[in-house]
Backbone atoms as SQL, in Angstrom:
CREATE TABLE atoms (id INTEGER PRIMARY KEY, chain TEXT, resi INTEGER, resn TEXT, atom TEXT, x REAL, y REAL, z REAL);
INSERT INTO atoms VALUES
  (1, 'A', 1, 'UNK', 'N', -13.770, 20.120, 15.367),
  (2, 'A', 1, 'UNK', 'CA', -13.043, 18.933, 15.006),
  (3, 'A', 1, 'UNK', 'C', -12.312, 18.413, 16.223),
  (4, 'A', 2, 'UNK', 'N', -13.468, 17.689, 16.807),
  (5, 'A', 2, 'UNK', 'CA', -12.557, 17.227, 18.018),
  (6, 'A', 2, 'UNK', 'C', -11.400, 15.895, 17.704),
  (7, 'A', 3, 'UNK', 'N', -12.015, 15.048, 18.934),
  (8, 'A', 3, 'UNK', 'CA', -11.435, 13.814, 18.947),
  (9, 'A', 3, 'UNK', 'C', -11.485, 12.448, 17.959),
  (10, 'A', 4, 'UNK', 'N', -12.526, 12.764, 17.475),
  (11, 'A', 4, 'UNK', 'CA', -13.807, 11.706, 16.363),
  (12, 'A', 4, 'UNK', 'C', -13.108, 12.095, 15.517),
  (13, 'A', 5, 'UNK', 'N', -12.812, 13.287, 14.954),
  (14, 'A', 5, 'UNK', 'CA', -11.923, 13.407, 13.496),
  (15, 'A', 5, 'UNK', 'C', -10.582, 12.862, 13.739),
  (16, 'A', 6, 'UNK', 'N', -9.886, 13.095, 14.902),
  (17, 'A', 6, 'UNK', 'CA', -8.200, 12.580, 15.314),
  (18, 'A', 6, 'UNK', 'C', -8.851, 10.655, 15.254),
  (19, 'A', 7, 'UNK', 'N', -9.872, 10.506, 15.881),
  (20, 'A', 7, 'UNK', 'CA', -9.816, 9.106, 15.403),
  (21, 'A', 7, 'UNK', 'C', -10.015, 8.616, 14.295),
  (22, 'A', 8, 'UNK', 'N', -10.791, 9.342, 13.389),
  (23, 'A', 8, 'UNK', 'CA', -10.734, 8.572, 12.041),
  (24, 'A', 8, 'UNK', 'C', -9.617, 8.568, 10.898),
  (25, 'A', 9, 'UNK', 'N', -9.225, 9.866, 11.510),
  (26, 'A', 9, 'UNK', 'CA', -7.746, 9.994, 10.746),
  (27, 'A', 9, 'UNK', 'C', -6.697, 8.659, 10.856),
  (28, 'A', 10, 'UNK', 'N', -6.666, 8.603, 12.714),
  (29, 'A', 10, 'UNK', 'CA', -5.693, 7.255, 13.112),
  (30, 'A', 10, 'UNK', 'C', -5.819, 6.227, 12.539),
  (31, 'A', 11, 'UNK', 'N', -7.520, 6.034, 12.012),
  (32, 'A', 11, 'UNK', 'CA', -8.007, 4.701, 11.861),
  (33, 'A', 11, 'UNK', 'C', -7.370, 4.431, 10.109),
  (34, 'A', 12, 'UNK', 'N', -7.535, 5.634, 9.348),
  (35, 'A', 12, 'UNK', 'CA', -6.962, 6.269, 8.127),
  (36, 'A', 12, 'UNK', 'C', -5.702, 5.445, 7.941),
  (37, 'A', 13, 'UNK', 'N', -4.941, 6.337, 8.715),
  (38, 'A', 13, 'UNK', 'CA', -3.661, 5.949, 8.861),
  (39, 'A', 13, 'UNK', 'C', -3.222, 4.694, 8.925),
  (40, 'A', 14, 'UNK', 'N', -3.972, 4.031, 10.059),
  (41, 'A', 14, 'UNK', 'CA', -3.263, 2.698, 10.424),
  (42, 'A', 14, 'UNK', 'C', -3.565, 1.436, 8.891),
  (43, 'A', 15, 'UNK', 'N', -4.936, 2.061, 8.304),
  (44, 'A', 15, 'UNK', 'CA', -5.128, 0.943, 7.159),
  (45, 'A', 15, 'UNK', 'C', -4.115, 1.173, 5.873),
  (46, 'A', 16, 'UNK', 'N', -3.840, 2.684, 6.169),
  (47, 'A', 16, 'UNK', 'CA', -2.756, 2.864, 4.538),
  (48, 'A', 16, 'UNK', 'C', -1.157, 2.357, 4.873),
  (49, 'A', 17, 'UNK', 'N', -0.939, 2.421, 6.283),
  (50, 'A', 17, 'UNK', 'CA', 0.377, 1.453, 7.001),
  (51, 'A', 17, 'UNK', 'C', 0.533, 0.234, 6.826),
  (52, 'A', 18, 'UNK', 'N', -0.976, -0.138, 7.222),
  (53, 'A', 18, 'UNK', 'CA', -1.038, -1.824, 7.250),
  (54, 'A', 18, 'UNK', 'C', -0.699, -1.727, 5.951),
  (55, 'A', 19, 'UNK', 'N', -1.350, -1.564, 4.502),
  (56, 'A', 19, 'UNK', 'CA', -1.534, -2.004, 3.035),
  (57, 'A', 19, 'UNK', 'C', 0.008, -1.700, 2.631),
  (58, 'A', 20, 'UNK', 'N', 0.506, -0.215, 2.932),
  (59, 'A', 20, 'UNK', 'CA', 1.901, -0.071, 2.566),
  (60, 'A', 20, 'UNK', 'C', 3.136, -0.919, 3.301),
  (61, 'A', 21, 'UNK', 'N', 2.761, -1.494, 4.438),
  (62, 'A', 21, 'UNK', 'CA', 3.749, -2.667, 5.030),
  (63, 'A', 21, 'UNK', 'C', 3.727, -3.840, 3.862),
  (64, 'A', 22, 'UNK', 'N', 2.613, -4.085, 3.813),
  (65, 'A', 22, 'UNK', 'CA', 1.693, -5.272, 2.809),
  (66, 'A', 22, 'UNK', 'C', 2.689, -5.551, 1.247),
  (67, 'A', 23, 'UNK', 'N', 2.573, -4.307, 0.693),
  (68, 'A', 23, 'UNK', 'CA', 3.787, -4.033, -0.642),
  (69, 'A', 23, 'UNK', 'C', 4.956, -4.423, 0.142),
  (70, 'A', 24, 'UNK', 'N', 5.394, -3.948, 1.028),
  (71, 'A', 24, 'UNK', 'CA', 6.801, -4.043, 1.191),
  (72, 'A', 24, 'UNK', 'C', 7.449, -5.579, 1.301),
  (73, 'A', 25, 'UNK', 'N', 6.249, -6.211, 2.038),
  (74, 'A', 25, 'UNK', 'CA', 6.507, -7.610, 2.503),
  (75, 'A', 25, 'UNK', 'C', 6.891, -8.554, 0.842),
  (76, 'A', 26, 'UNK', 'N', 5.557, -8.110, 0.537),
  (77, 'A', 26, 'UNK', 'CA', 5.449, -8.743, -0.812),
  (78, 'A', 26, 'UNK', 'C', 6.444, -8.559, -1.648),
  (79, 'A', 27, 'UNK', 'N', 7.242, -7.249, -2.044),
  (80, 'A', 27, 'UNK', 'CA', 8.299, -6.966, -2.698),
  (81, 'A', 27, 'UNK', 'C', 9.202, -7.524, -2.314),
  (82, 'A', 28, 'UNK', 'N', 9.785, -7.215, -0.945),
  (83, 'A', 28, 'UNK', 'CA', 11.079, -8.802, -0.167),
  (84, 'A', 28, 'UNK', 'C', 10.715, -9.938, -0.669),
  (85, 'A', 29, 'UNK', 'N', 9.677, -10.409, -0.715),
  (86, 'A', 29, 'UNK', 'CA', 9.398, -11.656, -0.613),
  (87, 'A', 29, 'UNK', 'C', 9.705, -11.835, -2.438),
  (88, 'A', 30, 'UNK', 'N', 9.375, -11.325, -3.129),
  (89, 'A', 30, 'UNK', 'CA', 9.339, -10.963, -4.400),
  (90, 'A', 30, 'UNK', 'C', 11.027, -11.817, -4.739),
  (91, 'A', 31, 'UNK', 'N', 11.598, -10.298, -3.852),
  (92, 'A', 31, 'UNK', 'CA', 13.310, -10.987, -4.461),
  (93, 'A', 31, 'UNK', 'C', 13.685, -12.025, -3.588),
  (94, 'A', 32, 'UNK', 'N', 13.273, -12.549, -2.471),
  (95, 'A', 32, 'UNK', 'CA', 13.865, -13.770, -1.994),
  (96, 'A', 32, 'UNK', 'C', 13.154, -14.781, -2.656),
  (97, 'A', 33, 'UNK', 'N', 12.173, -15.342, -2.958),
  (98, 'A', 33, 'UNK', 'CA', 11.428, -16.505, -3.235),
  (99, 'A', 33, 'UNK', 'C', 12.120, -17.078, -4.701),
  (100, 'A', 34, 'UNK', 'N', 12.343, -15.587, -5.815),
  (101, 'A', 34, 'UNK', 'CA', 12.909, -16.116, -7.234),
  (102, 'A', 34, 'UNK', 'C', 11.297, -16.500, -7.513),
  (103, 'A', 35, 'UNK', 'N', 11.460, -17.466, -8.744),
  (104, 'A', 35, 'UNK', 'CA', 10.701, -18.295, -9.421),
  (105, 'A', 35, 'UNK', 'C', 9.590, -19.247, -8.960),
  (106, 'A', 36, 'UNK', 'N', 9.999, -19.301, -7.643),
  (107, 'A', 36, 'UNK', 'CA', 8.951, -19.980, -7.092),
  (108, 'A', 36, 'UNK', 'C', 7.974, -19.931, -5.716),
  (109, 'A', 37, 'UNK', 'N', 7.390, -17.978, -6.431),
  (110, 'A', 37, 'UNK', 'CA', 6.883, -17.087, -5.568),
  (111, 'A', 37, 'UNK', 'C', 5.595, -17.943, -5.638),
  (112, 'A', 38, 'UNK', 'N', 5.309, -17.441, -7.005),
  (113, 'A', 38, 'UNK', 'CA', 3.819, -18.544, -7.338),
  (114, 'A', 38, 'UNK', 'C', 2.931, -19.213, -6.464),
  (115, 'A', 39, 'UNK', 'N', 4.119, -20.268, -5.935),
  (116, 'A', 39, 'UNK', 'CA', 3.444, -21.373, -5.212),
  (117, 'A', 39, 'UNK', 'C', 3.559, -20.991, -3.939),
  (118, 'A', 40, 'UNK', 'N', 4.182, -20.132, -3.317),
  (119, 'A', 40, 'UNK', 'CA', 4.101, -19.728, -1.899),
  (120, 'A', 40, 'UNK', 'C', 2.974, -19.019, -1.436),
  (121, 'A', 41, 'UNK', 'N', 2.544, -19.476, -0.406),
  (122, 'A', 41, 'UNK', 'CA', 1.117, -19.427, -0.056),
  (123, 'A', 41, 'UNK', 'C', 1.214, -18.219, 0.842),
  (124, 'A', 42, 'UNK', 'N', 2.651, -17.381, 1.482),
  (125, 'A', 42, 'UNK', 'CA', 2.379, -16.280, 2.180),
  (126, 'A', 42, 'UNK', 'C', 2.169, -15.298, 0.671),
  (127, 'A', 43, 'UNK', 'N', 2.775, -15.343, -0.247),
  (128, 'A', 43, 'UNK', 'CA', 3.232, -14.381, -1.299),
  (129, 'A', 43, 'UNK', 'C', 1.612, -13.832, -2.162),
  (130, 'A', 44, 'UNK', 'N', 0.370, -15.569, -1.885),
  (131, 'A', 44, 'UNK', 'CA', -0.502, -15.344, -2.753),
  (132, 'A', 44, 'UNK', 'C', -1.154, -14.473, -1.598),
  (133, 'A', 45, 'UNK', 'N', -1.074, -15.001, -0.423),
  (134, 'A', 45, 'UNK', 'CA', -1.498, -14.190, 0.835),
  (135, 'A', 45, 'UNK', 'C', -1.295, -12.747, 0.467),
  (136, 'A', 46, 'UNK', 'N', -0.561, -12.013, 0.227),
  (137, 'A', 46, 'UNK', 'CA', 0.180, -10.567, 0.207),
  (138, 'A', 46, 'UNK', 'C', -0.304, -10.054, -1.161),
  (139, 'A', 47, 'UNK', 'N', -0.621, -10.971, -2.036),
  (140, 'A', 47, 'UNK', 'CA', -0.586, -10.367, -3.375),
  (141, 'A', 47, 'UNK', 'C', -2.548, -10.260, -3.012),
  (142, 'A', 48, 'UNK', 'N', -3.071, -11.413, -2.315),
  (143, 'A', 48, 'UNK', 'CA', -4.686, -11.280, -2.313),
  (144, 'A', 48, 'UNK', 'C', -4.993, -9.378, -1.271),
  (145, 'A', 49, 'UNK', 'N', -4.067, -9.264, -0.334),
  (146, 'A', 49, 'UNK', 'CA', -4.247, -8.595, 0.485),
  (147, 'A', 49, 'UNK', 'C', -3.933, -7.114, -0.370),
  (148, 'A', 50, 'UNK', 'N', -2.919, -6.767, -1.014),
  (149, 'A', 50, 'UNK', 'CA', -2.480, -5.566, -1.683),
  (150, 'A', 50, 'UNK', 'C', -3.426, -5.528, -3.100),
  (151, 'A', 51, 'UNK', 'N', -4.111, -6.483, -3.506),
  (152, 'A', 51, 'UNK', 'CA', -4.947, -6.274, -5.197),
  (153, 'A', 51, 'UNK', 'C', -5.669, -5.269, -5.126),
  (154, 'A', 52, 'UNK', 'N', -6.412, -4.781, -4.172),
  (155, 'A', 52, 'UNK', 'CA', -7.322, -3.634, -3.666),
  (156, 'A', 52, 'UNK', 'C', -6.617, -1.730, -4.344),
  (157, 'A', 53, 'UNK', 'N', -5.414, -2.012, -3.918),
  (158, 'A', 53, 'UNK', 'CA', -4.526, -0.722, -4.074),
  (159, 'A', 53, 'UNK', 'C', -3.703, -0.950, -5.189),
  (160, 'A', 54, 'UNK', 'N', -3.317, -2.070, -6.033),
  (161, 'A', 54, 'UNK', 'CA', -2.959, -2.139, -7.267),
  (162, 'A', 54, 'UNK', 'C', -3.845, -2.437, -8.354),
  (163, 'A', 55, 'UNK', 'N', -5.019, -2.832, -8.194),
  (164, 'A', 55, 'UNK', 'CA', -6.025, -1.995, -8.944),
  (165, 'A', 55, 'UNK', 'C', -6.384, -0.657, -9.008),
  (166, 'A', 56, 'UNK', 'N', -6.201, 0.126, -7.842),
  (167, 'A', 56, 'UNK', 'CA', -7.115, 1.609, -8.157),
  (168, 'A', 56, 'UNK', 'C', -5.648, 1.831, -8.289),
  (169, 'A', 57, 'UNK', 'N', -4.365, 1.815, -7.962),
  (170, 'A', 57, 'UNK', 'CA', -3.383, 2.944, -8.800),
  (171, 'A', 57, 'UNK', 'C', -3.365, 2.288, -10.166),
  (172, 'A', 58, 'UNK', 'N', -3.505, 1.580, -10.268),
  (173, 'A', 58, 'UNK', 'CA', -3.691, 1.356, -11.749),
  (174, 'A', 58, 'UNK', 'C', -4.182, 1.891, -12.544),
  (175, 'A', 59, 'UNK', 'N', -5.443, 1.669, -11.605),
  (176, 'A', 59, 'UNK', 'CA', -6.981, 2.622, -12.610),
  (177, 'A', 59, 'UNK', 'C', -6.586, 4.565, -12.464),
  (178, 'A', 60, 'UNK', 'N', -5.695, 4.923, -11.750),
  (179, 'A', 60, 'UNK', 'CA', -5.385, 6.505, -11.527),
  (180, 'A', 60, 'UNK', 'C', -4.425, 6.692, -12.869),
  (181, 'A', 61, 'UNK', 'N', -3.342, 5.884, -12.542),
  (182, 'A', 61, 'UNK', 'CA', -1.916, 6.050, -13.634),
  (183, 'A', 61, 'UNK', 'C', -2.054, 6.066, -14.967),
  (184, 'A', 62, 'UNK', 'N', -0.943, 6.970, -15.802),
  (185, 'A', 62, 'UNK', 'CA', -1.675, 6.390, -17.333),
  (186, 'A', 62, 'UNK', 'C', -0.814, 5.544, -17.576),
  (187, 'A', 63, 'UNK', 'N', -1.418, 4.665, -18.487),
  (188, 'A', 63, 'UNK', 'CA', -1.147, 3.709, -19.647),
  (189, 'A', 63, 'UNK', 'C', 0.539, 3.701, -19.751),
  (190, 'A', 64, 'UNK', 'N', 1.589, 4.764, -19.778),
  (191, 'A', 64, 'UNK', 'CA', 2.324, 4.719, -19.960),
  (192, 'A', 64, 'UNK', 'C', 3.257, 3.938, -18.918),
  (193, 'A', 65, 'UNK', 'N', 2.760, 3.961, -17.605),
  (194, 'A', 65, 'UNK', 'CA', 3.338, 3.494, -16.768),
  (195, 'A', 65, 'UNK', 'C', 3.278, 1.913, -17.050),
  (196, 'A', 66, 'UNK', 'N', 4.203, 1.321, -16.548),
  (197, 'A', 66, 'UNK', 'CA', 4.511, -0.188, -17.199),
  (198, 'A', 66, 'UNK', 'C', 3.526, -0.815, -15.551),
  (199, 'A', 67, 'UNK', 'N', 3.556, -1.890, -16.046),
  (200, 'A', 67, 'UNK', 'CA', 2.565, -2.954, -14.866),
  (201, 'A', 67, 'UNK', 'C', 3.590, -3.337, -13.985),
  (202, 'A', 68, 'UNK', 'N', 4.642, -3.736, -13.973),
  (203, 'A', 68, 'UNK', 'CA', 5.556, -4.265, -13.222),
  (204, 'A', 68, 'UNK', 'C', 5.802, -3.001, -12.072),
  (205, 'A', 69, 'UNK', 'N', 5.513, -1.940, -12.326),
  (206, 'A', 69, 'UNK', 'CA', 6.137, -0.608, -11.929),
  (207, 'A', 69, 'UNK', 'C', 5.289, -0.442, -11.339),
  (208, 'A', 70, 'UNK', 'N', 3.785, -0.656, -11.282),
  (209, 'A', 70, 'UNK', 'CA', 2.351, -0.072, -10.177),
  (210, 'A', 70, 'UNK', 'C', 2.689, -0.030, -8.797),
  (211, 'A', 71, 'UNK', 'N', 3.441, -1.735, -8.389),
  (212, 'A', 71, 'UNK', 'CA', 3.126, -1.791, -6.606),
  (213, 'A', 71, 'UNK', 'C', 4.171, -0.722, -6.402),
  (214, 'A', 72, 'UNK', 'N', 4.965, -0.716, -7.042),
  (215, 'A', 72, 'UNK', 'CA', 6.634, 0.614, -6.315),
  (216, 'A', 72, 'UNK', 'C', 5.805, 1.927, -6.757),
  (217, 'A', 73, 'UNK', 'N', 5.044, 2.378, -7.470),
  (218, 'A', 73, 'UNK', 'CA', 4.403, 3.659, -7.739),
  (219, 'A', 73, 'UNK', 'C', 3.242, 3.445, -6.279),
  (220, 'A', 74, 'UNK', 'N', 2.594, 2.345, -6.163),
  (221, 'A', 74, 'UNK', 'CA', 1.318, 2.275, -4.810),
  (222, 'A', 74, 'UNK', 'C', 2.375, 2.798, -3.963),
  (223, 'A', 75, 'UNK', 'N', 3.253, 2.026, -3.960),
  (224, 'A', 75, 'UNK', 'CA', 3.957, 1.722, -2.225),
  (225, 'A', 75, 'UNK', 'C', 4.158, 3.422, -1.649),
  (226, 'A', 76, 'UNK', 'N', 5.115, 4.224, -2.984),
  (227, 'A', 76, 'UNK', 'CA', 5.226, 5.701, -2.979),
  (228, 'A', 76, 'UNK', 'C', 3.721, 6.412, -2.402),
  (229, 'A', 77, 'UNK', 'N', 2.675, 6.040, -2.827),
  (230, 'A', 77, 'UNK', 'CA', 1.477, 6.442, -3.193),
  (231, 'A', 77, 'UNK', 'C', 1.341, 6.730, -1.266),
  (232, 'A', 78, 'UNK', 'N', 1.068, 5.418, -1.259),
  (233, 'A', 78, 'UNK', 'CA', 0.628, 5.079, 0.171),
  (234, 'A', 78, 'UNK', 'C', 1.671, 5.843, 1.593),
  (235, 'A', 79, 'UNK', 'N', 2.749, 5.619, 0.689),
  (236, 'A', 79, 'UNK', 'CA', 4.112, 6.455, 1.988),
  (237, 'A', 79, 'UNK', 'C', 3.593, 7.717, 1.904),
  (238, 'A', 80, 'UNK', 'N', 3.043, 8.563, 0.858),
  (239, 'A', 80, 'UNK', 'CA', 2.892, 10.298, 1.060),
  (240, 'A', 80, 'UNK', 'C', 1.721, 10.098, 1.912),
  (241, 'A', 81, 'UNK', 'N', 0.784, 9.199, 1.529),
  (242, 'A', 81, 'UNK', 'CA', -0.845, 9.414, 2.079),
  (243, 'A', 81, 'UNK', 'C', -0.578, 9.591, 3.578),
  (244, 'A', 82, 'UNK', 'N', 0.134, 8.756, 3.766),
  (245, 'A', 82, 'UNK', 'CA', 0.848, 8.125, 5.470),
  (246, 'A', 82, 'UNK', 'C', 0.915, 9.782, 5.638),
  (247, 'A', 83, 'UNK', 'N', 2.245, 10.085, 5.168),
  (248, 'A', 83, 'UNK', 'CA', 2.550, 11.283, 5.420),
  (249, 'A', 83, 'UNK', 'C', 1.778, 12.313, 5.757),
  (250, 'A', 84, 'UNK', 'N', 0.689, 12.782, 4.784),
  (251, 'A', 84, 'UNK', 'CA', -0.337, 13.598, 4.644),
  (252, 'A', 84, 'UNK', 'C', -0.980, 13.250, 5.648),
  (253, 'A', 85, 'UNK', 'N', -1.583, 11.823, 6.382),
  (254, 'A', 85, 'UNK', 'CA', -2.430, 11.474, 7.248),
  (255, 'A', 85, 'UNK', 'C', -1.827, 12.269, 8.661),
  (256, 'A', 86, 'UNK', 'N', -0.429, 11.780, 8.444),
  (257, 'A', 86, 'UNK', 'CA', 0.238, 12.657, 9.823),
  (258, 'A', 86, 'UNK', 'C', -0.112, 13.451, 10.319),
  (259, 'A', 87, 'UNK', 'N', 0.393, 14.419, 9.215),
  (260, 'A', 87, 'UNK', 'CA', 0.342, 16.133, 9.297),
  (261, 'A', 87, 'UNK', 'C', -0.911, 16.168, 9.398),
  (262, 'A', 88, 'UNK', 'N', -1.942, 16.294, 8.903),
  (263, 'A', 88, 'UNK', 'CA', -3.675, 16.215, 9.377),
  (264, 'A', 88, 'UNK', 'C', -3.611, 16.206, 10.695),
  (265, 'A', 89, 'UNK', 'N', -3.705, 15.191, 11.522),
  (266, 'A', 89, 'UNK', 'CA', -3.604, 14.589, 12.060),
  (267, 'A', 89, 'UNK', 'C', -2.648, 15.317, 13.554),
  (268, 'A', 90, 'UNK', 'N', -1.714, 16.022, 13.391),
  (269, 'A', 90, 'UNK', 'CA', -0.955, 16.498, 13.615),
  (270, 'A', 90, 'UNK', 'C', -1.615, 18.398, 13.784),
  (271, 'A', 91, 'UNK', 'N', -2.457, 18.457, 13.190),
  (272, 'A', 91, 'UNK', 'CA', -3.097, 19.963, 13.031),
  (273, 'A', 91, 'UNK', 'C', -4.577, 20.027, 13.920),
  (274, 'A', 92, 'UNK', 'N', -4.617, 18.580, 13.719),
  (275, 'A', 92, 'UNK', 'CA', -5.911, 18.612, 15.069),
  (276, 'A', 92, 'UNK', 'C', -5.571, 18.390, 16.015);
């Protein structure tokens, strides 16, 4: 496990950063915009870019979990993966 695995890990990493920045933006943006997130064209931007990862935690979570609650359960999701990617990462 040379270098090729430390790179795909990085490459790993950097897409579950990018997507978990992605929630975060979107969530700020969430409480600054109010009511008229809708029409903001960075917000549909952020919401087109994160649908990928709030579909599949969706599709993981059960039923009990409320919908409003998915992207803050992803965002968690994505911060351990980060994490985990590290340490990997960190062992090669």
């Amino acid at each position: 496990m040379g270098s090729g695995a430390a790179f795909v890990i990085s490459v790993l990493r950097a897409v579950v950063e990018a997507a978990g920045l992605f929630l975060l933006a979107q969530g700020i943006l969430y409480l600054l915009a109010g009511q008229g997130r809708e029409k903001n064209v960075i917000f549909q931007l952020f919401r087109l870019l994160t649908a990928p990862v709030i579909r599949f935690v969706r599709f993981i979570t059960p039923r009990v979990v409320v919908d409003r609650h998915v992207p803050v359960v992803a965002f968690f999701l994505l911060f351990w993966l980060w994490i985990a990617l590290a340490y990997i990462r960190r062992l090669l």
